[in-house]
Chimera marker file (.cmm) of the C-alpha trace (Angstrom):
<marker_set name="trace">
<marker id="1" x="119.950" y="136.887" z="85.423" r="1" g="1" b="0" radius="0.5"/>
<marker id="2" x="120.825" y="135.130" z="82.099" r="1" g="1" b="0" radius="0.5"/>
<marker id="3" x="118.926" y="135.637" z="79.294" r="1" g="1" b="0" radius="0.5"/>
<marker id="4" x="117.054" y="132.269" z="77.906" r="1" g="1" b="0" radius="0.5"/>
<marker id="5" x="117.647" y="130.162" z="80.210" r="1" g="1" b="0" radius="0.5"/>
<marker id="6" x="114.163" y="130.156" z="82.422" r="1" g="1" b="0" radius="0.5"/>
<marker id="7" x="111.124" y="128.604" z="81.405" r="1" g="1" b="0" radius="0.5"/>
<marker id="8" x="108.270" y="131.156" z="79.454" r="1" g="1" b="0" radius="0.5"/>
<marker id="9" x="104.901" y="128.545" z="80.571" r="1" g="1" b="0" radius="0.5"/>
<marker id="10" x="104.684" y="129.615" z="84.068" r="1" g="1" b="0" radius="0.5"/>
<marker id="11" x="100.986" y="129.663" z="85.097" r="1" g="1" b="0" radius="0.5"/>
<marker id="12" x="98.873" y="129.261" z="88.264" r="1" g="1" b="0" radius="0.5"/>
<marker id="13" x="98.924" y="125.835" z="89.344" r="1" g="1" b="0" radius="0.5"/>
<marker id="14" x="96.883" y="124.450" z="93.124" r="1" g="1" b="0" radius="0.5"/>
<marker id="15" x="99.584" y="121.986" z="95.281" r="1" g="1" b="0" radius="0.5"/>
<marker id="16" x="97.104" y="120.242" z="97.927" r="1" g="1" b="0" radius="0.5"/>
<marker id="17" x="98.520" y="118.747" z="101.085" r="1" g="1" b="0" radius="0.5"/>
<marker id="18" x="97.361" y="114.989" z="100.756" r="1" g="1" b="0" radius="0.5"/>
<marker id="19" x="96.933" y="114.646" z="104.810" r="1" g="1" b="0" radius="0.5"/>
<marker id="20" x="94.763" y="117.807" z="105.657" r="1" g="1" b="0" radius="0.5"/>
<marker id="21" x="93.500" y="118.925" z="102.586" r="1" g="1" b="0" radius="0.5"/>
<marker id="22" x="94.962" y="122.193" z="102.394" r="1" g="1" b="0" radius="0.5"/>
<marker id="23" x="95.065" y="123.721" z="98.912" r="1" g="1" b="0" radius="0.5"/>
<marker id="24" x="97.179" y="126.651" z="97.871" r="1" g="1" b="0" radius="0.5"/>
<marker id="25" x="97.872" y="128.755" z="94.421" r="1" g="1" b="0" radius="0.5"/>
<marker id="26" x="101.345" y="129.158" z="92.988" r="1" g="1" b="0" radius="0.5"/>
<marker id="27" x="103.303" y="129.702" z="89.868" r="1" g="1" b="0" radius="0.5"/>
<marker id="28" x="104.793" y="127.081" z="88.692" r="1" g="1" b="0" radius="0.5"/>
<marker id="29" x="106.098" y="124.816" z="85.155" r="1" g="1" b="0" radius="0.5"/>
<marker id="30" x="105.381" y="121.683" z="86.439" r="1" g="1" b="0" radius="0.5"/>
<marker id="31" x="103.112" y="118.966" z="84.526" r="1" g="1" b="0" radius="0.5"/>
<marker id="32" x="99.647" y="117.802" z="85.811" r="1" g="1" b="0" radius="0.5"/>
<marker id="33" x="97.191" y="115.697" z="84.184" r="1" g="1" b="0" radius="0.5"/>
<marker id="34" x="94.441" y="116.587" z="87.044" r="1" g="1" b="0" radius="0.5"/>
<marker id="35" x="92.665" y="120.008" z="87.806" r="1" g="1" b="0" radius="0.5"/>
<marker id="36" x="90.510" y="121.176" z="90.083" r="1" g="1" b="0" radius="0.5"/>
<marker id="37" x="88.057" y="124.078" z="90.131" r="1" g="1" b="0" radius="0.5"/>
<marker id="38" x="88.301" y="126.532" z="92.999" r="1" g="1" b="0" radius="0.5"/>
<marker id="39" x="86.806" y="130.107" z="93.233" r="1" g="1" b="0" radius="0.5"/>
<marker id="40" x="85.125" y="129.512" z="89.379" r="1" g="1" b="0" radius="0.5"/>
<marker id="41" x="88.068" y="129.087" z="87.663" r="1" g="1" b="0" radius="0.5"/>
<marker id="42" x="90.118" y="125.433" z="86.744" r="1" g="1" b="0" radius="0.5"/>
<marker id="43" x="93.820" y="125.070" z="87.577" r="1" g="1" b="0" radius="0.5"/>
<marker id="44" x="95.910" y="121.795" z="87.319" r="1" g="1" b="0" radius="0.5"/>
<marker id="45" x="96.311" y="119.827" z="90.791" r="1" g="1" b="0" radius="0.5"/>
<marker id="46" x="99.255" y="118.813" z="91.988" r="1" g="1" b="0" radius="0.5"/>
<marker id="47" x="98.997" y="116.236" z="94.974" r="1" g="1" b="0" radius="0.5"/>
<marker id="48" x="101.866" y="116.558" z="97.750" r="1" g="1" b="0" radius="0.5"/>
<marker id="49" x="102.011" y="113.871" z="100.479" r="1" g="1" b="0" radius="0.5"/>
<marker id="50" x="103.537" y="116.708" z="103.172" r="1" g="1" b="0" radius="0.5"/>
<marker id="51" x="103.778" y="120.427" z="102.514" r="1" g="1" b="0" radius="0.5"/>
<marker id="52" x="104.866" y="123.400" z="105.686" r="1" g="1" b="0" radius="0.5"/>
<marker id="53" x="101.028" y="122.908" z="106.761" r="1" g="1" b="0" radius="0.5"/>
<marker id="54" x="101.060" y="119.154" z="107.866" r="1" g="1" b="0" radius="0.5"/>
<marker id="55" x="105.094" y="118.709" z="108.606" r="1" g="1" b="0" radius="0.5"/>
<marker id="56" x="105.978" y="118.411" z="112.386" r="1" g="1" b="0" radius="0.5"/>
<marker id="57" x="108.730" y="120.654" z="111.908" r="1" g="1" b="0" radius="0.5"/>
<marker id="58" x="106.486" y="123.512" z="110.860" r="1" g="1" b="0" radius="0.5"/>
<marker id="59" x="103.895" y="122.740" z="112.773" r="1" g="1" b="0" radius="0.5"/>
<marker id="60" x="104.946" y="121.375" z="116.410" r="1" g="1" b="0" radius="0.5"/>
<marker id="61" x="102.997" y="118.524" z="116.283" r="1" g="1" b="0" radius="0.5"/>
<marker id="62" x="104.286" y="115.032" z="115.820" r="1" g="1" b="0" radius="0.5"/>
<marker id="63" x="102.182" y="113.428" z="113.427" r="1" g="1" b="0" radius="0.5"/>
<marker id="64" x="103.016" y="109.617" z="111.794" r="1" g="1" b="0" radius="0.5"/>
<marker id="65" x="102.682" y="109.504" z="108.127" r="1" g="1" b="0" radius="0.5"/>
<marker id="66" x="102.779" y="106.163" z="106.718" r="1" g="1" b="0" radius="0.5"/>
<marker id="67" x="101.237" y="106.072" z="103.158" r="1" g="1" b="0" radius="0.5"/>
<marker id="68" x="102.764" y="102.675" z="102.097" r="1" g="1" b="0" radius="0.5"/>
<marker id="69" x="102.299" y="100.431" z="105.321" r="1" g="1" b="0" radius="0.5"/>
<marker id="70" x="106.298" y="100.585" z="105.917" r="1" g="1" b="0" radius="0.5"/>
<marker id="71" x="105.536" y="101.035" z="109.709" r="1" g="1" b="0" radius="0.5"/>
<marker id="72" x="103.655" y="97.970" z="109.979" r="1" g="1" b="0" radius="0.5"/>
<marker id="73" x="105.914" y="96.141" z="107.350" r="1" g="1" b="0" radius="0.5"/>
<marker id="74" x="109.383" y="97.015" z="110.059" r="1" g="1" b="0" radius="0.5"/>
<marker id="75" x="107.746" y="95.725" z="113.088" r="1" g="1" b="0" radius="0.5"/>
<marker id="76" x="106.373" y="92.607" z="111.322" r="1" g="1" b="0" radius="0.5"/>
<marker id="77" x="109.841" y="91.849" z="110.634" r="1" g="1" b="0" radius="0.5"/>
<marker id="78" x="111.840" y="93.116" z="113.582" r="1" g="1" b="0" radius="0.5"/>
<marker id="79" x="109.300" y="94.607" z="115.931" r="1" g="1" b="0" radius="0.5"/>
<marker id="80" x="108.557" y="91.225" z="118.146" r="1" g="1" b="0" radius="0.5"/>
<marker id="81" x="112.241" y="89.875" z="118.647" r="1" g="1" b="0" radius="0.5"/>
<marker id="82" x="113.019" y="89.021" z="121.542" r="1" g="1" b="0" radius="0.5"/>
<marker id="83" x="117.028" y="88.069" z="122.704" r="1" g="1" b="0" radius="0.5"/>
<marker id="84" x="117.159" y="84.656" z="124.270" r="1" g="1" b="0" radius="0.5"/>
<marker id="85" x="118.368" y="84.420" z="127.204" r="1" g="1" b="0" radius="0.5"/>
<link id1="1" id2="2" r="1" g="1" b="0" radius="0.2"/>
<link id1="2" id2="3" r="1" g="1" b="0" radius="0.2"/>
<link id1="3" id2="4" r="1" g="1" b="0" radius="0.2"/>
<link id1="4" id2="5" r="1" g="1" b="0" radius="0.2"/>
<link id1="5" id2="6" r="1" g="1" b="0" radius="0.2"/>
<link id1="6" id2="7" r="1" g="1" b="0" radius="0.2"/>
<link id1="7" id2="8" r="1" g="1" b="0" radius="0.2"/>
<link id1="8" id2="9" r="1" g="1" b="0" radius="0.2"/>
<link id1="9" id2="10" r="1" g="1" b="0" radius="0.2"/>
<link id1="10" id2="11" r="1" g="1" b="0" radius="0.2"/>
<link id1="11" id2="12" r="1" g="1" b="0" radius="0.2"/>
<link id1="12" id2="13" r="1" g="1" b="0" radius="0.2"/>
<link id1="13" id2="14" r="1" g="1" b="0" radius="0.2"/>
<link id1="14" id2="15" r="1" g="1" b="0" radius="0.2"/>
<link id1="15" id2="16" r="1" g="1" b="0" radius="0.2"/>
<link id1="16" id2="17" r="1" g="1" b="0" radius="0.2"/>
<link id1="17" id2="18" r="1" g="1" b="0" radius="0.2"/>
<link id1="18" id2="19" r="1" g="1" b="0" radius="0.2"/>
<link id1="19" id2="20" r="1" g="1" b="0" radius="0.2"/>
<link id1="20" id2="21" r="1" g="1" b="0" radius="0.2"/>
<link id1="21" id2="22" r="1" g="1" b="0" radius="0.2"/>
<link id1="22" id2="23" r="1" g="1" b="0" radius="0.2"/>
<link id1="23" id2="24" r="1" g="1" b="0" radius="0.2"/>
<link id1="24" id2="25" r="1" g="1" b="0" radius="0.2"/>
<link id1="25" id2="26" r="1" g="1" b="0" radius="0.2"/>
<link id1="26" id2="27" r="1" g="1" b="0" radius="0.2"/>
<link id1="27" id2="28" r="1" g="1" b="0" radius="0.2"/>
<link id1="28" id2="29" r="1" g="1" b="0" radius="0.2"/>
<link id1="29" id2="30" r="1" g="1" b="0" radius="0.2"/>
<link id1="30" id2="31" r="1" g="1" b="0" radius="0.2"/>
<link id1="31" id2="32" r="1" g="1" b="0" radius="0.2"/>
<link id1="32" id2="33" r="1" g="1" b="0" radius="0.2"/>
<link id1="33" id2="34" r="1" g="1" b="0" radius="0.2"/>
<link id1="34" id2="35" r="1" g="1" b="0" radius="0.2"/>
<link id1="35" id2="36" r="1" g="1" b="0" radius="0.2"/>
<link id1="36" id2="37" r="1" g="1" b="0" radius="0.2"/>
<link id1="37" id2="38" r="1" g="1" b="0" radius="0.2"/>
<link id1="38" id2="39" r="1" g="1" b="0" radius="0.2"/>
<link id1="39" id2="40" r="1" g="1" b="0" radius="0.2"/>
<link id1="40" id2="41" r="1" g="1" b="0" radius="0.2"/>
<link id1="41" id2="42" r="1" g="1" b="0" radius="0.2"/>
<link id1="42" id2="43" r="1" g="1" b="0" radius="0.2"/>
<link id1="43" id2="44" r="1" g="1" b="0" radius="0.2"/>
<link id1="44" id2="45" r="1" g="1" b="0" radius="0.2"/>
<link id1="45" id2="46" r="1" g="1" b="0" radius="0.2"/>
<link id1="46" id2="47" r="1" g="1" b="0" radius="0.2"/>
<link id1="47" id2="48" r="1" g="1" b="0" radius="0.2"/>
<link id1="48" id2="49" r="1" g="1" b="0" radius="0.2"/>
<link id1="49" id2="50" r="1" g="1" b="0" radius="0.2"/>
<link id1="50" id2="51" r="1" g="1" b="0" radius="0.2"/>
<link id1="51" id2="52" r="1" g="1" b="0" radius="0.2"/>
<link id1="52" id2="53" r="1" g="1" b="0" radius="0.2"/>
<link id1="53" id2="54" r="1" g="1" b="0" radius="0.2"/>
<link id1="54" id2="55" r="1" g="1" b="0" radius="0.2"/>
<link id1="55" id2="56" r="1" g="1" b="0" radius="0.2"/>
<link id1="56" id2="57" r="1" g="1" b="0" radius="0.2"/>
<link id1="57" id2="58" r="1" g="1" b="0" radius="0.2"/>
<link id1="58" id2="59" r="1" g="1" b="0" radius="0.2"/>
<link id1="59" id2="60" r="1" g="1" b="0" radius="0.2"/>
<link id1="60" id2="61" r="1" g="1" b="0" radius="0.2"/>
<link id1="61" id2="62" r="1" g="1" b="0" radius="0.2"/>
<link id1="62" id2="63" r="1" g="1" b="0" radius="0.2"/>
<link id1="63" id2="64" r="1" g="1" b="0" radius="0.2"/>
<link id1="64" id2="65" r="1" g="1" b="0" radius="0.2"/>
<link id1="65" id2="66" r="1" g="1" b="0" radius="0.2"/>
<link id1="66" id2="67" r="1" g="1" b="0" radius="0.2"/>
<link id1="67" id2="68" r="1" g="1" b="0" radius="0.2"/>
<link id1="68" id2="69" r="1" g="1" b="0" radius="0.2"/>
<link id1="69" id2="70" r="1" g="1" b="0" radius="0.2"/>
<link id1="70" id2="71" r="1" g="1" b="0" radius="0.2"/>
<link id1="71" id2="72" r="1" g="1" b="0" radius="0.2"/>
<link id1="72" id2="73" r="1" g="1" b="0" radius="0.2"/>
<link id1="73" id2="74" r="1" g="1" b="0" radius="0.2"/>
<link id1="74" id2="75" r="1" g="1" b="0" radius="0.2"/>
<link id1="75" id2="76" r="1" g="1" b="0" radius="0.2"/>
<link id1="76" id2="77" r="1" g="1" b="0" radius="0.2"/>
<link id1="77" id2="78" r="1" g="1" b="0" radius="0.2"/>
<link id1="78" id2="79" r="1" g="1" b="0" radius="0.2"/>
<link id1="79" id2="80" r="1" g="1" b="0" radius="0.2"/>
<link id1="80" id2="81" r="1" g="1" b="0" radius="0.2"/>
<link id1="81" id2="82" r="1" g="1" b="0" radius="0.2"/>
<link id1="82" id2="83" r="1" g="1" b="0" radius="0.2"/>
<link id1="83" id2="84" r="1" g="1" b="0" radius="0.2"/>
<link id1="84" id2="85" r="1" g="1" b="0" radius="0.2"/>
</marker_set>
């Protein structure tokens, strides 16, 4: 690997899976203004929408996951046309 070129401030961060709740502990550089206390000691949080634990791909199971309405918003618009005969 080249020297000076990867980040020195790696430190144990929690990502939590938004839709089941599942937490888990990895090294990482990336920026959090939240933390969260688990097994007496405080690491910064990390929120993820969809991790391996929740996607359908990983996990077999078709789930929907519509955070910002966009479902609802598509078939307001296009959902209940009908051609005319």
């Amino acid at each position: 690997m080249k020297k000076g070129i990867h980040p020195d401030n790696y430190r144990d961060v929690v990502f939590k899976d938004m839709s089941n709740e599942e937490t888990f502990i990895v090294r990482s550089t990336v920026a959090s203004k939240e933390t969260i206390e688990l097994d007496g000691k405080t690491y910064p949080l990390v929120k993820l929408e969809i991790t391996s634990s929740s996607h359908p791909f990983f996990t077999g199971k078709q789930k929907l996951v519509d955070t910002a309405g966009r479902v609802d918003k598509f078939l307001s618009r296009y959902g209940n046309r009908k051609k005319k005969a």
